[in-house]
C-alpha positions in Angstrom: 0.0 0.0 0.0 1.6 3.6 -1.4 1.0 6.4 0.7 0.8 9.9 -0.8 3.0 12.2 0.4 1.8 15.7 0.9 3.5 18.8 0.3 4.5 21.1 3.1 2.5 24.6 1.7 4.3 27.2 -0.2 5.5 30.1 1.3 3.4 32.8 0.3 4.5 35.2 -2.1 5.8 38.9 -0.7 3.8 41.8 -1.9 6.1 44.3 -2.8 5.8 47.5 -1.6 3.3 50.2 -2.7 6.2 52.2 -4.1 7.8 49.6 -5.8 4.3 48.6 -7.3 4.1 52.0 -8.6 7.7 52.4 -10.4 6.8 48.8 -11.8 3.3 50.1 -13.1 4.6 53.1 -14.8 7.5 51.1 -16.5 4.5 49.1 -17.8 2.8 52.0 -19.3 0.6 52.5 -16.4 -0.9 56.1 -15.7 1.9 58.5 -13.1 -0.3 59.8 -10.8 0.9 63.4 -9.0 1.6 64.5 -5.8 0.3 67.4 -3.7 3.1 69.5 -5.0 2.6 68.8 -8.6 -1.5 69.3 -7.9 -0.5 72.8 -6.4 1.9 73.9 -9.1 -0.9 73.1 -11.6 -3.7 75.2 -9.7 -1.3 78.3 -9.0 -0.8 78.3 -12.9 -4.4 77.7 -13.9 -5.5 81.0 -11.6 -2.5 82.8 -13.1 -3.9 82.0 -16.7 -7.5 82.2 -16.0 -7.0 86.0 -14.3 -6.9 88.1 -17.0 -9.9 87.0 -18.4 -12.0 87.1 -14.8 -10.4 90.3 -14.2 -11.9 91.7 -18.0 -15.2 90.3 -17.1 -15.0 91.9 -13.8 -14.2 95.4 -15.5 -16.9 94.9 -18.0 -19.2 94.9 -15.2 -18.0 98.0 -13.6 -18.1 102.0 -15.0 -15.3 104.4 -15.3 -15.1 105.8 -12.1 -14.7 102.5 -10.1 -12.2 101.1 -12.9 -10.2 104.3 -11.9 -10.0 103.8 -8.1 -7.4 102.2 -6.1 -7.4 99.7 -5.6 -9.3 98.4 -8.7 -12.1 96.0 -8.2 -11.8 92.5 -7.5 -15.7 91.5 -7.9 -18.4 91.4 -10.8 -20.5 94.3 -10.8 -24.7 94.5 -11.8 -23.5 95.8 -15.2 -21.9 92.9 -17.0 -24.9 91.8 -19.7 -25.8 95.3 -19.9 -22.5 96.4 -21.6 -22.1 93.0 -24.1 -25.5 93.7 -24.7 -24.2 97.4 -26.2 -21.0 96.3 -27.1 -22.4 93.5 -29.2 -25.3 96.5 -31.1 -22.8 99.3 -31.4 -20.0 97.1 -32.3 -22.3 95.0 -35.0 -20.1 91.9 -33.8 -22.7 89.4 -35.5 -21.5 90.5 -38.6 -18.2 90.7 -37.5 -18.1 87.1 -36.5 -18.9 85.3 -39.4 -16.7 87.8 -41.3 -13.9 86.6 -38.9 -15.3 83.0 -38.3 -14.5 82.9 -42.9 -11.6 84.8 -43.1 -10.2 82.6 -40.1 -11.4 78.9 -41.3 -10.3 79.8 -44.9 -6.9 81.0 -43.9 -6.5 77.8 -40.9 -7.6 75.0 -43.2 -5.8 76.4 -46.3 -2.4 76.9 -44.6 -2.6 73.5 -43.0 -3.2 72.0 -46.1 -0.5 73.8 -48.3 2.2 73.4 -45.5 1.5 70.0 -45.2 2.2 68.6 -48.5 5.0 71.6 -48.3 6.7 70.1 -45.8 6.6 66.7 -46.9 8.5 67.2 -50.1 11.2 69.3 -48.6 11.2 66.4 -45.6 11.4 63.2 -47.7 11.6 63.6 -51.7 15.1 64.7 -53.5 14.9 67.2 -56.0 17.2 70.1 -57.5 17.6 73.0 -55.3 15.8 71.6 -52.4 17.8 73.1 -49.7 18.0 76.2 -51.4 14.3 76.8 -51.5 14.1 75.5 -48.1 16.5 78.7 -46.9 14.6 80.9 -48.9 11.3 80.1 -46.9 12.9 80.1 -43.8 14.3 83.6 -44.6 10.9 85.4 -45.3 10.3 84.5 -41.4 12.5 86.9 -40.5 10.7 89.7 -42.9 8.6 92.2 -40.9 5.0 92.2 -42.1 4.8 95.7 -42.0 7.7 96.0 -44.6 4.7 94.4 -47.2 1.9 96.2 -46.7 2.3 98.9 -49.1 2.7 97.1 -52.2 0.3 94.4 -50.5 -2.5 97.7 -50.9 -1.1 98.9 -54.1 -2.1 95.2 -55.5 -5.6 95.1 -53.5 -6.2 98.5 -55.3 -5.7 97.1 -58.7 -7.6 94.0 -58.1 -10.6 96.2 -57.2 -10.7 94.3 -54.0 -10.9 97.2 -51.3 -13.2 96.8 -48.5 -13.8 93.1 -49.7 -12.9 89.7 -47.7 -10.8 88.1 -50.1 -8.5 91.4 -49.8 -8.0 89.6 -46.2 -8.0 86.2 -47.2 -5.8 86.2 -50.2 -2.3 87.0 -48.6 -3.0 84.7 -45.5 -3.0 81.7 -47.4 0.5 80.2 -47.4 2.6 80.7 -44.0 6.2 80.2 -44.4 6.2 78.9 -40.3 3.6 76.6 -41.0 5.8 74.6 -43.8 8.6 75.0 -41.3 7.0 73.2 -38.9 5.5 70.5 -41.0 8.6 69.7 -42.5 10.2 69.4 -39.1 7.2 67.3 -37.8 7.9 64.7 -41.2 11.0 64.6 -40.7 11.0 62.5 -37.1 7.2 61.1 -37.7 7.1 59.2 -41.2 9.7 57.0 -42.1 11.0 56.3 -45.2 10.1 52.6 -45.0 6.5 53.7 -45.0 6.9 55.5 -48.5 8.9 53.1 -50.2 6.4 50.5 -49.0 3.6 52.5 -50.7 5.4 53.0 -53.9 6.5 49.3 -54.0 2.4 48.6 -53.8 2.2 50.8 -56.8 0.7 54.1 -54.8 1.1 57.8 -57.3 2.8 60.6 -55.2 -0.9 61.9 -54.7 -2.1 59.2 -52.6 1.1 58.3 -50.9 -0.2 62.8 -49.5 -3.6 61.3 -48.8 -3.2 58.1 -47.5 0.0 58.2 -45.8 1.2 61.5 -45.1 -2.2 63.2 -44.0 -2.6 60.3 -41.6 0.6 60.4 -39.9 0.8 64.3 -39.2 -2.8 64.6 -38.1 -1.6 65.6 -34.8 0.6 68.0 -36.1 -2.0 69.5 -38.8 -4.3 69.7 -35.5 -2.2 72.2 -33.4 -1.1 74.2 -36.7 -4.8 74.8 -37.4 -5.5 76.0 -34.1 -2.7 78.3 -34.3 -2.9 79.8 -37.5 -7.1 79.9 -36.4 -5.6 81.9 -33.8 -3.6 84.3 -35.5 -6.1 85.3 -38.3 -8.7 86.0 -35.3 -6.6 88.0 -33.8 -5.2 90.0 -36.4 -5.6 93.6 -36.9 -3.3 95.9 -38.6 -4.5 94.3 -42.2 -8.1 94.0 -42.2 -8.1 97.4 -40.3 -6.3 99.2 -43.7 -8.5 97.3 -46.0 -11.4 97.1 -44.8 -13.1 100.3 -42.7 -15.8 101.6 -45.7 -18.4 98.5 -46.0 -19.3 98.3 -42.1 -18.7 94.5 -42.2 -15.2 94.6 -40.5 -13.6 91.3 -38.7 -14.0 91.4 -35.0 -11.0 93.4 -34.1 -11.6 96.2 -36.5 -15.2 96.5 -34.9 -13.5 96.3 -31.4 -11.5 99.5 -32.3 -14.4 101.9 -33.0 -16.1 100.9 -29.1 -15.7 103.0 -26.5 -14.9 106.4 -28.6 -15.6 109.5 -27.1 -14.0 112.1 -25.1 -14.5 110.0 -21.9 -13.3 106.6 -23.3 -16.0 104.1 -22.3 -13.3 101.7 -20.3 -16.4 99.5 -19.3 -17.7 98.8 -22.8 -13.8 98.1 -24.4 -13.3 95.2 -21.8 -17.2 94.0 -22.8 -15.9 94.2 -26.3 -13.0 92.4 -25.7 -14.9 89.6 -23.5 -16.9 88.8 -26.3 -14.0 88.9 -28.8 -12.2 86.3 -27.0 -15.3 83.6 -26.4 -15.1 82.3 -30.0 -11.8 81.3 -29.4 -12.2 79.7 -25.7 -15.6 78.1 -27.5 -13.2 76.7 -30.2 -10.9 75.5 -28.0 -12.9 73.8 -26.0 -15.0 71.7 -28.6 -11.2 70.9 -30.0 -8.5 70.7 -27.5 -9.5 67.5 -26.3 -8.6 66.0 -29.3 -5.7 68.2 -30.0 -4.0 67.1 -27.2 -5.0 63.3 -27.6 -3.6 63.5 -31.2 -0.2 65.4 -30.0 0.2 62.5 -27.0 -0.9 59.9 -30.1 1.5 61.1 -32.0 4.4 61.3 -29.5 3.9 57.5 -28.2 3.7 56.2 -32.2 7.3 57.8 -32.3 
């Protein structure tokens, strides 16, 4: 008769410690979770940021004679919707925002799309004088703008296109940054193996831009768009030369004429500017979320 013989139990297994768990975790691609510190640092900045914008709201809400006391105020006042309400009537800013909102898209979308197959073929394909042209584009960066606006106008006034949006539109569609940064984004993000691989399977230069490029600097295109959304919003020396006669101005031009008097209203200029900055934070908003998922997307593919 056999007997069995039974083993003595294991030994149970150490957990390791909650710090050593952690180090492991995030080696593994786990989430890093922050400390106090890092939470405190992050708030500080976030009030910092977010100040100027409470602080215009706040003096939208208030009159001249407050605004000019010391110290200023630190509160909303009872007149806040009062002044957007005239700020938005004298200012005609409904007008004024979908001339902005067309100027803007146009010049974002059309700049991201140029610069994009730009900065591919000075990235990846060979050609004559490739370097060259490169330096060239790079140079107009360090141009001033200013230094074009009069033969800019003297064009403009031959075209017939004073007090017209495409007078706006037209010289914001290539950006010599924009290719810049595309080309450097190419350079690190698409390999060459990809190309070659696409050509090998028979795909025209055309849809090796479609289907390969377009795909890979998404994240890139992304953050350019906002930018470039940004600076066309914003802009005002141009539109304001080229476009004052037609009372259908972009939304800084309109701004300029609020508030005019001999008593400058102070009150309705920061109600101007409140509502001249919402578009953007509204933009932002709807997009940044994916913005910043496709810049993280793209930093762990490479």
């Amino acid at each position: 008769m056999t007997s069995t013989l039974t083993k003595p139990p294991a030994d149970p297994v150490p957990t390791p410690p909650r710090r050593a768990r952690r180090a492991k975790a995030d080696r593994a691609g786990g989430q890093l979770h922050a400390g106090p510190l890092a939470y405190g640092i992050l708030a500080l900045l976030t009030v910092v940021s977010l100040f100027p914008l409470v602080w215009t709201a706040i003096a939208a809400s208030r009159d001249n004679q407050r605004l000019a006391q010391t110290p200023p105020p630190f509160w909303f006042g009872a007149n806040l919707f009062d002044k957007l309400q005239i700020a938005w009537v004298d200012a005609n800013l409904g007008e004024a925002f979908l001339n902005t909102t067309l100027v803007a898209g146009t010049s974002a979308l059309t700049i991201v799309f140029l610069s994009t197959i730009a900065g591919f073929a000075f990235a990846k394909l060979r050609f004559k004088g490739r370097n060259a042209l490169l330096l060239i584009v790079i140079g107009t960066m360090t141009v001033p703008p200013q230094l074009s606006i009069i033969p800019l106008y003297m064009m403009v006034a031959k075209l017939d296109w004073s007090d017209q949006l495409q007078a706006v539109i037209l010289p914001s569609l290539v950006n010599a940054f924009g290719v810049f940064f595309m080309r450097q984004y190419l350079l690190q993000a698409l390999p060459d193996e990809i190309i070659e691989a696409a050509r090998v399977d028979g795909a025209s230069s055309w849809r090796v831009v479609w289907h390969v490029v377009f795909p890979v600097a998404r994240p890139a295109m992304a953050v350019l768009g906002m930018l470039m959304f940004v600076q066309a919003w914003n802009d005002f020396l141009w539109p304001f030369l080229v476009l004052t006669q037609n009372g259908s101005p972009t939304v800084q031009v309109a701004l300029a004429g609020l508030g005019r008097g001999y008593t400058p209203d102070q009150a309705l200029i920061m109600a101007g500017a409140l509502l001249g900055t919402l578009p953007l934070l509204l933009v932002f908003a709807v997009f940044g979320k994916q913005i910043v998922g496709g810049i993280m997307q793209g930093a762990v593919k490479g």
